[in-house]
C-alpha positions in Angstrom: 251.3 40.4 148.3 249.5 41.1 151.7 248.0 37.5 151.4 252.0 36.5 151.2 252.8 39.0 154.2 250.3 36.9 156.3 251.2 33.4 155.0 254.2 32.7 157.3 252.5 34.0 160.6 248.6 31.7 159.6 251.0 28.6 158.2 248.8 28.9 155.0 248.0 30.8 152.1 244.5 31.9 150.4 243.4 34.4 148.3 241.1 35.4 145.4 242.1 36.8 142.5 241.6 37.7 139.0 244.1 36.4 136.6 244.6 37.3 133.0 244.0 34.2 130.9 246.7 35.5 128.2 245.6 33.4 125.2 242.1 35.2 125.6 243.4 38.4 127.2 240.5 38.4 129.7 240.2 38.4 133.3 238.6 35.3 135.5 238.6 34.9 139.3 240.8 32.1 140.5 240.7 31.1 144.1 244.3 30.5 145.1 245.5 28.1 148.3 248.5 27.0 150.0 249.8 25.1 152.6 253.9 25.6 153.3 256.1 22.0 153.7 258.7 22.3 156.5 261.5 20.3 157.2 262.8 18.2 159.7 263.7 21.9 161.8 260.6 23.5 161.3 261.9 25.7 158.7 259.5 26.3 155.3 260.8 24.1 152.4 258.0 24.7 149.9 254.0 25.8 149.6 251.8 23.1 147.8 248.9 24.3 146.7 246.1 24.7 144.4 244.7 27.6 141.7 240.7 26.7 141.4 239.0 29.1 138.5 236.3 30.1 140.3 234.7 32.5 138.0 231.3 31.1 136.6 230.6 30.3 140.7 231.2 34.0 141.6 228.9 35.0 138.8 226.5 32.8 140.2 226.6 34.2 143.7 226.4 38.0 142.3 223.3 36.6 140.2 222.4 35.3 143.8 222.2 38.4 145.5 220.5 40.4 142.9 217.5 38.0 142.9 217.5 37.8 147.0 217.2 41.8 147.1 214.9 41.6 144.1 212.7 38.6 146.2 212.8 40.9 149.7 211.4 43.8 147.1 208.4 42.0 145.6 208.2 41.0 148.6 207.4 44.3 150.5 204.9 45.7 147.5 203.4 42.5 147.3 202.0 43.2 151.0 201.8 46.8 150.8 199.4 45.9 147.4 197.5 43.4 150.0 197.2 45.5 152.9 195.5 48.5 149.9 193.3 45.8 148.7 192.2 44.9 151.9 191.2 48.3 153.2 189.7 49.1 150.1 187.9 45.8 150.1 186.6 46.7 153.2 185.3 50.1 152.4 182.9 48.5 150.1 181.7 46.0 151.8 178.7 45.7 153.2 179.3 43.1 155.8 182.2 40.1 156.8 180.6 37.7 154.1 181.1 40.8 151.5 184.4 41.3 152.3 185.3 37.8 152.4 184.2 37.1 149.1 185.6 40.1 147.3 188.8 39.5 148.9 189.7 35.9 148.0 188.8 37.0 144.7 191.0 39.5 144.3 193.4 37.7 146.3 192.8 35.1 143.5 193.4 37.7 140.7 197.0 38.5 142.3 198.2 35.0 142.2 197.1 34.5 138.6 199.5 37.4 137.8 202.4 36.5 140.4 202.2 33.2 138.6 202.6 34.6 135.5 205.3 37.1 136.0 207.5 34.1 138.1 207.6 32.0 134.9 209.3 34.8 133.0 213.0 34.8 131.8 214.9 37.8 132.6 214.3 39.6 129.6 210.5 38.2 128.5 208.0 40.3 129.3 203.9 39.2 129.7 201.8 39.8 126.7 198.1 41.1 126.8 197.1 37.6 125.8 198.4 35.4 128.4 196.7 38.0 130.8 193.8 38.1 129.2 193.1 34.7 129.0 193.9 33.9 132.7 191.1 36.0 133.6 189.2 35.0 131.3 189.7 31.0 132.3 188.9 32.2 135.8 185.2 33.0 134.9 184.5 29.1 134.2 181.4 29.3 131.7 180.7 32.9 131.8 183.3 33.1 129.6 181.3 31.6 126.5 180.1 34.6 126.0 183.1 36.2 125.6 184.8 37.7 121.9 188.7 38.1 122.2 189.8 40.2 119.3 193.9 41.2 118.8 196.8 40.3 118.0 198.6 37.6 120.1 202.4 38.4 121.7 201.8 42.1 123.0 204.3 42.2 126.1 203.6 44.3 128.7 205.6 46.1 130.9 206.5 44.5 134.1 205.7 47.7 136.0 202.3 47.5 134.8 201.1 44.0 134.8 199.9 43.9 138.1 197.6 47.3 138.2 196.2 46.2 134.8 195.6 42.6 135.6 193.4 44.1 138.8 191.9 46.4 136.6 190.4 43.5 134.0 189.4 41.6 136.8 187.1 44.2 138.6 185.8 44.4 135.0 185.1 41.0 134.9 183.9 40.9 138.0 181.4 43.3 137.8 180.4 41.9 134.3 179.9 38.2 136.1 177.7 39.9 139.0 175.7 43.3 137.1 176.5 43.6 133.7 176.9 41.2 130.5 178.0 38.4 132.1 175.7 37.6 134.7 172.2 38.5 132.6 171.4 35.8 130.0 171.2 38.4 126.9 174.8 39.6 127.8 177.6 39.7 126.0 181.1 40.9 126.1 183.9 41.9 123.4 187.2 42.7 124.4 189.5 44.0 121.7 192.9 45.2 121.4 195.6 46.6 119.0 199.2 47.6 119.0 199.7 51.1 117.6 203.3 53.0 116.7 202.1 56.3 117.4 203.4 57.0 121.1 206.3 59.7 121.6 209.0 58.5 119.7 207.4 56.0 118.2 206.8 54.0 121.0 204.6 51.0 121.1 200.9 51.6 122.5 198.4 48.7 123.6 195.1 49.9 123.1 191.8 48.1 124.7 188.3 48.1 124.3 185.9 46.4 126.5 182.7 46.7 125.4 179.2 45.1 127.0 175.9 44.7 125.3 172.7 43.2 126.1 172.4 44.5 129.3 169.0 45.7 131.1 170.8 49.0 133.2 169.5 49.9 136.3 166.8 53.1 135.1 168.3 56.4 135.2 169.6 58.3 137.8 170.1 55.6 140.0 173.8 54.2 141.2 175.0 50.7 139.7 176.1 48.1 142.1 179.5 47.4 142.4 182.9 48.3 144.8 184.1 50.9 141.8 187.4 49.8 142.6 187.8 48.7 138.8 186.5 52.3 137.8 188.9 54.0 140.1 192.0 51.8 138.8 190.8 52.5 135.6 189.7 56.2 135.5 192.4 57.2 138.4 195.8 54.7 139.3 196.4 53.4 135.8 196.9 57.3 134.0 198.7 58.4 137.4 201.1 55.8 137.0 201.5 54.6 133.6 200.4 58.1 131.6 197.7 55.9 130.5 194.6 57.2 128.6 190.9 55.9 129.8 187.5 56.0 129.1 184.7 54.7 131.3 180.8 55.0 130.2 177.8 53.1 131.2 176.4 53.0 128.0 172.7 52.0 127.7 173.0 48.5 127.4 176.7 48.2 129.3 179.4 49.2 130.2 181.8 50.6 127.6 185.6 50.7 128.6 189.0 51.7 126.5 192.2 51.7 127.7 195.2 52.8 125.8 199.1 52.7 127.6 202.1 52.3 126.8 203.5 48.8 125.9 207.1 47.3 126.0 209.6 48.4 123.6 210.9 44.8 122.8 209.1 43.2 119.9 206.2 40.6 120.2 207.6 36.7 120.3 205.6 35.7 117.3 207.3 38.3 115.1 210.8 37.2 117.1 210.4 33.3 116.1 209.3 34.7 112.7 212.7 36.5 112.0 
């Protein structure tokens, strides 16, 4: 009615408007225009004009803005996770050519998982596998030496991908440059298994990485390495996620486990199997 109030004074009509589609007795947005026909005086004859269901675009435009305020906040902890790696990087490193080459590997690691987490559908989460494995391709032939044990289709939780996926690959890395990857003896077995026995029956994702066949530095001396991966391990991942964690320098490697929560939806081999 107010669009109607202003019609005569503008010389035309639009407005937007939900309109009951009786037959289904639900509501879709119509985009209504009009433009009045005078006669020979001046004086309004008729309005021609056009009702345009507009509906699916406005959902499309909602969907819009969700994602663009969803993009500007990955955005900002994206950066905020760079600018922690970076200074933490660079407390542990030695020198520029330290630094350099610790952060484009992590730098590295982050993509992997952005990559990852940008192919998902709304509702599909990452699964233990898939990150696993993209580490895992990253070590080019260190990774022959590697066991993978578990059960395939364990989705994460978005919240957690990115602390855990960090957390492997300071494992890795230190296994490539001081533990069972980078001495010809080594070897590394990563396990895993999906347990009901959280509160409530929630899902838990529980990880062992376990390295043998390594000569350890002799006792009471400190292993190489940033211990960035033991901090994320030992300190951000229960702080955040209620995670439990173990972290031993066994006597021929490290010894790791790693147990948190995992996504309440189902695993997608047991959703194309129902």
């Amino acid at each position: 009615m107010e669009a109607w109030t202003r019609a005569e004074e503008t010389s035309g009509f639009q407005v937007e408007v939900r309109l009951c589609q009786a037959d289904k007795g639900a509501y879709r947005w119509f985009q209504t225009r009009a433009t009045p026909v005078r006669d020979a005086g001046g004086a309004f004859v008729e309005w021609l004009g056009t009702s345009t269901d507009i509906h699916d675009l406005r959902a499309l435009q909602e969907r819009q803005k969700v994602l663009v305020a969803e993009l500007q906040h990955r955005a900002r902890n994206l950066i905020t996770v760079i600018r922690s790696t970076a200074d933490k990087t660079l407390r542990g490193s030695a020198d520029l050519g330290e630094f350099r080459d610790a952060f484009r590997d992590r730098l590295d690691a982050l993509s992997r998982v952005r990559r990852l987490l940008s192919r998902l559908a709304e509702d599909d989460r990452v699964t233990f596998d898939e990150l696993l494995e993209a580490e895992m391709a990253a070590l080019d032939g260190a990774a022959k030496r590697v066991t993978l044990s578990g059960p395939l289709g364990v989705r994460l939780r978005s919240s957690m991908v990115q602390t855990l996926a960090i957390a492997l690959h300071e494992l890795a890395t230190n296994a490539v440059k001081y533990g069972a990857l980078g001495q010809p003896q080594g070897r590394l077995t990563v396990s895993w298994a999906l347990a009901h026995d959280g509160p409530d029956g929630q899902p838990w994702l529980r990880i062992d990485w376990r390295e043998s066949g390594v000569a350890m530095p002799p006792a009471g001396t400190q292993p190489s390495g940033s211990g960035q991966g033991r901090a994320l391990i030992e300190w951000a991942l229960p702080y955040q996620f209620g995670a439990k964690t173990t972290y031993v320098l066994g006597p021929d490697g490290v010894h790791c486990s790693i147990s948190l929560p995992a996504s309440f939806s189902r695993a997608r081999l047991d959703d194309d199997n129902d």
